[in-house]
N, C-alpha and C positions, 0 to 999 in steps of 0.2 A: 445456558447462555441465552439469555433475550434477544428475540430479533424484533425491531421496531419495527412495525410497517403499518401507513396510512388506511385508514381506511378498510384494513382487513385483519382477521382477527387467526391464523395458526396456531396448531396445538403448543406452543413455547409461550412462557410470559410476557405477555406484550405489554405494550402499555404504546403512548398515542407519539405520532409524528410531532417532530420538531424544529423539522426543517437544517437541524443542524449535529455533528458529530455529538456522541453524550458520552456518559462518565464510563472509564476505561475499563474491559472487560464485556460491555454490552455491545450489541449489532444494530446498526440502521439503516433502512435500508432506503434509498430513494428514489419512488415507484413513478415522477415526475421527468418523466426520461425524454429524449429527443430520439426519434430511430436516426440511423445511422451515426450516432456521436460516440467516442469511443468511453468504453465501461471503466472505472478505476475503482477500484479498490482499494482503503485506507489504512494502515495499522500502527500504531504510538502510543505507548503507555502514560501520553500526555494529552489532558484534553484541550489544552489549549492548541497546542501541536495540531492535531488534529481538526479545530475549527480553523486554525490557520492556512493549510495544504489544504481543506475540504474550497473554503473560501479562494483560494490561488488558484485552484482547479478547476471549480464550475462553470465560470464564462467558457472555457474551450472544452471540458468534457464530461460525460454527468459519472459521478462520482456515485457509486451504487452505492456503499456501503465504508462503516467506520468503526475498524475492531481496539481493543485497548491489549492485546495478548496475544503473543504467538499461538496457545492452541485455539483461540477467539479465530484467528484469522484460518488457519488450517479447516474451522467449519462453512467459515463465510464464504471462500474458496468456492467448497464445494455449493454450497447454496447459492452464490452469485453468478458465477463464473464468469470472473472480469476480464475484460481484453489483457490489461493490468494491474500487479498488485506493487503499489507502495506500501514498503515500509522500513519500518524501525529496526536498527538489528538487537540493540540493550533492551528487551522487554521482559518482564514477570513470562513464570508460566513453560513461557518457551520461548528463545530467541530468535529473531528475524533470520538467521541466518538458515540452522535445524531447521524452522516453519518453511521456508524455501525449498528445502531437501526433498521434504515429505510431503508438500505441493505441487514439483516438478516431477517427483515419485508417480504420481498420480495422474497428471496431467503434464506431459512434457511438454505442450506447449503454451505453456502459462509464461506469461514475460513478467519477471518480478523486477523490479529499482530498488536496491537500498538506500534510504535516506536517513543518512545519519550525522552525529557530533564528531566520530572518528575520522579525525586524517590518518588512514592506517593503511599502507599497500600490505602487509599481508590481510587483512581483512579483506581487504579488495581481492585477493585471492582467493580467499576462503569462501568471499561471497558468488564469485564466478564458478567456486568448483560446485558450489551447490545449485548453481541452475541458474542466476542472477546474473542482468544481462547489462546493469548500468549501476550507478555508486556514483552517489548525489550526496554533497556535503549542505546543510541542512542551513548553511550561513549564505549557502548560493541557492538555493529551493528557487526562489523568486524571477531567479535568470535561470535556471540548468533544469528545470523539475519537466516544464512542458518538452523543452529541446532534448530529453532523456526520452520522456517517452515517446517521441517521434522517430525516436533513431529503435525504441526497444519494437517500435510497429514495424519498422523494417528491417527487424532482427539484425541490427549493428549495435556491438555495444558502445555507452556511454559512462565515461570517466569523469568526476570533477576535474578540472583542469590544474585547482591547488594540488591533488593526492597526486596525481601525476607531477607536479613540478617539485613537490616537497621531497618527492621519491627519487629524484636527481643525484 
């Protein structure tokens, strides 16, 4: 797994800063940090997805890093160690959901969001049984993504308000 990083060169294949998320599977990391702004962490087997939530994120938080795979993200984890980790649960590799399990395994106090296409309350289940503290529908990302992770900093979980009402 490449991890991208500015200006320094680690025993992993690097290659040069970009300023933004790259092609899914590789790591990057963003060494242009603010202290005290909180850490996020990215994962979507989309790289558009990806420069989209990296770009919706920056003005309010610095975004360390942007994985394309669940076992991608289970190393970035350990290498970042984000206040929080968004992501995907449909990814290659390993799913969002598994990569949550074996994250929170590790570190139980990692706040992960899933942000996904699924309107699904058992997934919403499945995502809380695994460690995951909020479940963001990916059509609301733009309104629910920051207001999720505000509530995941004050360990309250956050629900799309659709998956909750669909679930009616």
């Amino acid at each position: 797994m490449p991890i991208m990083r500015r200006n320094d060169r680690i025993s992993r294949s690097l290659t040069s800063w970009k300023g933004r998320p790259v092609k899914a599977g590789k790591t990057e990391l963003n060494e242009e940090l603010i202290v005290g702004r909180i850490r996020v962490l990215i994962a979507d087997d989309h790289e558009e997805i990806l420069d989209d939530i990296c770009g919706l994120l920056e003005p309010e938080f610095d975004v360390v890093g942007a994985v394309g795979d669940g076992q991608a993200l289970i190393s970035a984890a350990g290498i970042f160690q984000p206040d929080i980790i968004v992501t995907d649960i449909s990814m290659p590799r390993l799913n969002g959901i598994e990569a949550a399990r074996l994250i929170i395994k590790n570190n139980p106090a990692t706040r992960i969001i899933l942000l996904t296409v699924h309107n699904d309350s058992a997934l919403v289940e499945q995502g809380f049984s695994a460690g995951a503290i909020g479940y963001v529908l990916k059509i609301k990302a733009d309104e629910e993504l920051a207001p999720a992770i505000h509530s995941a900093l004050e360990d309250k979980r956050f629900i799309s308000p659709l998956v909750t009402n669909s679930s009616n």
